[in-house]
SEKEVEX-428512 format. One record per atom (N, C-alpha, C): x, y, z; residue in one letter; residue number from 0; atom name. Coordinates in pm, whole numbers, plus 50000, padded with zeros to 5 digits. Layout:
       X       Y       Z   res     n   atom
       X       Y       Z     A   NUM     CA
...
***
This chain:
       X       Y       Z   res     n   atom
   61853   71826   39769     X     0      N
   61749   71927   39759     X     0     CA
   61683   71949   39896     X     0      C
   61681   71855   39965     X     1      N
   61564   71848   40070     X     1     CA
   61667   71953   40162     X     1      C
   61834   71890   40151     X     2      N
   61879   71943   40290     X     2     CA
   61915   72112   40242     X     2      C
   61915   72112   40139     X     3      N
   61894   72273   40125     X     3     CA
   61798   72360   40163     X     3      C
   61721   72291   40140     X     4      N
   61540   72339   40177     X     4     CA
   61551   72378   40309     X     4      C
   61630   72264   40385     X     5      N
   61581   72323   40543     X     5     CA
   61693   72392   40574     X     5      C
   61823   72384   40529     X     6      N
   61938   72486   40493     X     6     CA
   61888   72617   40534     X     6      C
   61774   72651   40430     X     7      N
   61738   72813   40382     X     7     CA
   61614   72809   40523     X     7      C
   61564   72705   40577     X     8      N
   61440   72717   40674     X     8     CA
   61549   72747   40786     X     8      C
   61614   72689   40843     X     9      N
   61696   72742   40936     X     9     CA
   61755   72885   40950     X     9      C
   61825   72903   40801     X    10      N
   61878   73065   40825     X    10     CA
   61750   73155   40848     X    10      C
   61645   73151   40797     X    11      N
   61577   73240   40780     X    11     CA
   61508   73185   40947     X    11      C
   61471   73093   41022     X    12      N
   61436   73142   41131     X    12     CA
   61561   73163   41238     X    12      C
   61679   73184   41199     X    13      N
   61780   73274   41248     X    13     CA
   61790   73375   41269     X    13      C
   61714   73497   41103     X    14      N
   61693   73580   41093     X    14     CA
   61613   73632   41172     X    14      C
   61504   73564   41184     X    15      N
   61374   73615   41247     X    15     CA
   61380   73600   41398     X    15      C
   61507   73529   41454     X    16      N
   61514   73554   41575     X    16     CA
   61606   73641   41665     X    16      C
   61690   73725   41522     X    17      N
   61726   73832   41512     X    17     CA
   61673   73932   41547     X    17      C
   61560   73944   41416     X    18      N
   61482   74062   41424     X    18     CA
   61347   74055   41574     X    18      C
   61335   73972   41588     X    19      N
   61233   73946   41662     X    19     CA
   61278   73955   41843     X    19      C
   61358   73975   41845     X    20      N
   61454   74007   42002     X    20     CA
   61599   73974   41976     X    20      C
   61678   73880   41947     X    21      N
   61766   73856   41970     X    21     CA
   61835   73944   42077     X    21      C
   61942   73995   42002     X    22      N
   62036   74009   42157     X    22     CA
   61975   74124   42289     X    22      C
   61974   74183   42209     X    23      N
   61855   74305   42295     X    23     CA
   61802   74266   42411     X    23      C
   61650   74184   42368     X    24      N
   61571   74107   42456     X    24     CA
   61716   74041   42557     X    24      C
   61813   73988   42516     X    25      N
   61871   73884   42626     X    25     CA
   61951   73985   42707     X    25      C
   62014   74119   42647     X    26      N
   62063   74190   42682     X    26     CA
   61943   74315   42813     X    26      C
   61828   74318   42767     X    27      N
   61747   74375   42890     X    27     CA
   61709   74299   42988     X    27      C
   61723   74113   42960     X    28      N
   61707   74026   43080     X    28     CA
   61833   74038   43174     X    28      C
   61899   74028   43141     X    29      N
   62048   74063   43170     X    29     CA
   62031   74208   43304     X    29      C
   62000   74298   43223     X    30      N
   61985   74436   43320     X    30     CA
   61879   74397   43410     X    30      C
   61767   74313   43362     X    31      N
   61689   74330   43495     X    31     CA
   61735   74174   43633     X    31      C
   61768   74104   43540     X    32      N
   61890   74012   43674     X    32     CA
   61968   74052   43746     X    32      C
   62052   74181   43719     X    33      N
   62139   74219   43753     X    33     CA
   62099   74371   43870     X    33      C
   62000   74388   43783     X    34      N
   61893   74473   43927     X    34     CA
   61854   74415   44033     X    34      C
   61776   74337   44014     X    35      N
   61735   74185   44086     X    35     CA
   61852   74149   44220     X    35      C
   61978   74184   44139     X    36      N
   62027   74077   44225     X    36     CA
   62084   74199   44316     X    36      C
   62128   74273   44274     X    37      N
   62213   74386   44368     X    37     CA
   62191   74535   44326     X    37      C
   62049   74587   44231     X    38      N
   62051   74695   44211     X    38     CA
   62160   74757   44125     X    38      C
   62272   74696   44086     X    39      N
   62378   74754   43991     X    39     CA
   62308   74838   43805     X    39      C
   62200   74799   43779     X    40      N
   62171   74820   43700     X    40     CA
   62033   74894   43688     X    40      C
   62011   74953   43587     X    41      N
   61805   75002   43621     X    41     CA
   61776   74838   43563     X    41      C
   61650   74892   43508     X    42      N
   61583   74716   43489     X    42     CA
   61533   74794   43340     X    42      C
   61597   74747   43224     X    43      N
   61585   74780   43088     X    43     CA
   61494   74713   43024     X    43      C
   61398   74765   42949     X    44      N
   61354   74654   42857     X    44     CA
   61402   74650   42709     X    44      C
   61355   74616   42623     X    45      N
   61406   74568   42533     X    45     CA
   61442   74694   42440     X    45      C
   61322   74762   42415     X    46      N
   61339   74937   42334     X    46     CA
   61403   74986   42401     X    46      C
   61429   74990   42513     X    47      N
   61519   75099   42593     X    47     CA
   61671   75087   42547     X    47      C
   61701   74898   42538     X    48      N
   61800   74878   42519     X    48     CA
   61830   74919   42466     X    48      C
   61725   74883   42278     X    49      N
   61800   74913   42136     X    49     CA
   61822   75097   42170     X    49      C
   61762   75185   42198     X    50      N
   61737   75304   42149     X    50     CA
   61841   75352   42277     X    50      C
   61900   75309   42360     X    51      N
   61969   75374   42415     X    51     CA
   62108   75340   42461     X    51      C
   62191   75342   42520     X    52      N
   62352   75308   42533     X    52     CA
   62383   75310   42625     X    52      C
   62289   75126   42679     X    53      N
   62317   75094   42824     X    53     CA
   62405   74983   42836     X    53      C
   62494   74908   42744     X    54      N
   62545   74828   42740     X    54     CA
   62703   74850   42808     X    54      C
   62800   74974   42873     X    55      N
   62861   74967   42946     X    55     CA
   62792   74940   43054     X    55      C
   62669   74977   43106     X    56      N
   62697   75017   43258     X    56     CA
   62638   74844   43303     X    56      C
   62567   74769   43162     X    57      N
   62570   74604   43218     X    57     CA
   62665   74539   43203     X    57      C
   62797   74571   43104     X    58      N
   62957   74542   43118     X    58     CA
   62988   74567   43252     X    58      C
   62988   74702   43331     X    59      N
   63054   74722   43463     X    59     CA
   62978   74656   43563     X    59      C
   62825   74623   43548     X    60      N
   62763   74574   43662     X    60     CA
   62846   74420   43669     X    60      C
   62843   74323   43565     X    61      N
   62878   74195   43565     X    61     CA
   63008   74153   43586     X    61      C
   63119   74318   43568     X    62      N
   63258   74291   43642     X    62     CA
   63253   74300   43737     X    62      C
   63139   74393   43817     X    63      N
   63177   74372   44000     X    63     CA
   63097   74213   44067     X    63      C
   63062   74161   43948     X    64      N
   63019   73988   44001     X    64     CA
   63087   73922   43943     X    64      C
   63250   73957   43931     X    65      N
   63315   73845   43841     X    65     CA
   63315   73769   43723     X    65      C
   63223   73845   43666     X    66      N
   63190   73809   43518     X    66     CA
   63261   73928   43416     X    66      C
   63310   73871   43284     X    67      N
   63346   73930   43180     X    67     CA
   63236   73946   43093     X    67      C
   63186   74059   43001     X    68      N
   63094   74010   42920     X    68     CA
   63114   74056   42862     X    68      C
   63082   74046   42709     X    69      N
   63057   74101   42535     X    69     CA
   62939   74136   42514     X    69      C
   62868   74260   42575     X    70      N
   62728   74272   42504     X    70     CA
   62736   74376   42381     X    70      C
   62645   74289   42311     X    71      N
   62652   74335   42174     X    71     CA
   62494   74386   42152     X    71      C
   62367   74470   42202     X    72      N
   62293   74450   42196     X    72     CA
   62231   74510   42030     X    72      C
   62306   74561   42008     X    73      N
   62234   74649   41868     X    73     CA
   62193   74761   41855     X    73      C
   62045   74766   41782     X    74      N
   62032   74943   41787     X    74     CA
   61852   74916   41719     X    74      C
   61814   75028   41732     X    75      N
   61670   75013   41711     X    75     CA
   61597   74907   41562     X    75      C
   61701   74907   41500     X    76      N
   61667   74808   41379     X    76     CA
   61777   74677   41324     X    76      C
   61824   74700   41461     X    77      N
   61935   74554   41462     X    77     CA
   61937   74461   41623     X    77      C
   61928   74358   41599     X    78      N
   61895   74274   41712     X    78     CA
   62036   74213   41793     X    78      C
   62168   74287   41684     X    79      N
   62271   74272   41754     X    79     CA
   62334   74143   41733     X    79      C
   62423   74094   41790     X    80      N
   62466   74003   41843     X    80     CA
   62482   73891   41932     X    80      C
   62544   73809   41944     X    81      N
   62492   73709   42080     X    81     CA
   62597   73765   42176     X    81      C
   62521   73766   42330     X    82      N
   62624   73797   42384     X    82     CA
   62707   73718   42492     X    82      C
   62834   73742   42526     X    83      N
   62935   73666   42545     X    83     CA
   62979   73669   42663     X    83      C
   63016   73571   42757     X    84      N
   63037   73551   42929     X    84     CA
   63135   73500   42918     X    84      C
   63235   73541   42999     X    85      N
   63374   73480   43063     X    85     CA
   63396   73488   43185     X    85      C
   63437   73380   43226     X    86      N
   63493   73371   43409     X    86     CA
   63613   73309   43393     X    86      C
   63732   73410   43433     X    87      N
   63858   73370   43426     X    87     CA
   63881   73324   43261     X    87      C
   63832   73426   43209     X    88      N
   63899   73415   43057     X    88     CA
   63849   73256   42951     X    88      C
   63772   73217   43033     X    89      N
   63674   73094   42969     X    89     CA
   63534   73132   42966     X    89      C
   63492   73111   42833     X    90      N
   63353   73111   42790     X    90     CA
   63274   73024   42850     X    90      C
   63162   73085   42969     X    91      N
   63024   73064   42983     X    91     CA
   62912   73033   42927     X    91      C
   62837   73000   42980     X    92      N
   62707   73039   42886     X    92     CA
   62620   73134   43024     X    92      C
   62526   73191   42976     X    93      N
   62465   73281   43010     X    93     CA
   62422   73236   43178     X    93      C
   62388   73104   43177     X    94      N
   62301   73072   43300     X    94     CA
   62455   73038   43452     X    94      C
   62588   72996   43371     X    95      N
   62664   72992   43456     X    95     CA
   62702   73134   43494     X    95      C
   62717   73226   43385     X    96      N
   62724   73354   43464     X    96     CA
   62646   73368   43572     X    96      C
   62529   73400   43546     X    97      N
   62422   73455   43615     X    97     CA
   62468   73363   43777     X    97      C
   62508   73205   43778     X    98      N
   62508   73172   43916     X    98     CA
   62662   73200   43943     X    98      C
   62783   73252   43891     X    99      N
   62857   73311   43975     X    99     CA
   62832   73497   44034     X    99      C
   62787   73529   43930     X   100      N
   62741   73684   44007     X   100     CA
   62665   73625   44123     X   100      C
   62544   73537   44129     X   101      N
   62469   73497   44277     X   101     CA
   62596   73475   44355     X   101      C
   62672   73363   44373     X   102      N
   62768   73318   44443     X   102     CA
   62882   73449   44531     X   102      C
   62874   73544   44375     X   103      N
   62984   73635   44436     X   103     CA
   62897   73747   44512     X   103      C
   62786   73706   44460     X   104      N
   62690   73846   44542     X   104     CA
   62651   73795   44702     X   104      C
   62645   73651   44699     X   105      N
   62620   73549   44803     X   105     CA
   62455   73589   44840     X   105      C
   62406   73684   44747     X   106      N
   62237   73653   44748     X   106     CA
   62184   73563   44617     X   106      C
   62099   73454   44619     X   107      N
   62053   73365   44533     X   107     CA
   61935   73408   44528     X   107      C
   61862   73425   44386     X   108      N
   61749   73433   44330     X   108     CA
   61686   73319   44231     X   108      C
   61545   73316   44236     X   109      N
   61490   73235   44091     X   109     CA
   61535   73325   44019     X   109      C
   61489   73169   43881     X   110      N
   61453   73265   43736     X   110     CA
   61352   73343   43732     X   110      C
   61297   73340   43800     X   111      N
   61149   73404   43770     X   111     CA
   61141   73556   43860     X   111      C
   61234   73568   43956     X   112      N
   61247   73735   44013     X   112     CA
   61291   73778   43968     X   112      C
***
């Protein structure tokens, strides 16, 4: 009983971190890193994302830094998907992308610019 309980507490703050930004939000951090780092992108926020159909041009920004990506960001009442990094056809996670685009851009930034 108990482990069901937190079973259903888990999905549901899954949900809610769905609805509450999920991919979107990671998908407009994404555009504004990628501004950040070389201007390839505008600097999106999160509504812009859902409500508009910017997710090629942060696909093409992250192929000219050697990154593959799957963005899945959604749409004004869907938070999308998680989205997905490859270098040389192996799955990343988000933060190793981000330091081969630096590497291939050969400019390094914080997290925080």
């Amino acid at each position: 009983m108990t482990n069901e309980i937190l079973k259903e507490e888990i999905l549901q703050y899954e949900e809610l971190d769905r609805i509450a930004g999920g991919n979107a939000e990671e998908t407009a951090n994404d555009s504004r890193f990628l501004n950040t780092l070389n201007g390839s992108t505008d600097r999106y926020g999160e509504l812009k994302i859902r409500t508009g159909n910017h997710d090629a041009e942060i696909v093409r920004a992250w192929e000219k830094r050697g990154v593959q990506a799957v963005i899945q960001s959604g749409h004004l009442f869907s938070g999308g998907s998680k989205n997905i990094y490859y270098i040389n056809g192996k799955e990343v996670t988000q933060a190793t992308a981000r330091f081969r685009a630096m590497e291939v851009a050969n400019h390094y930034i914080g997290w925080d610019d």
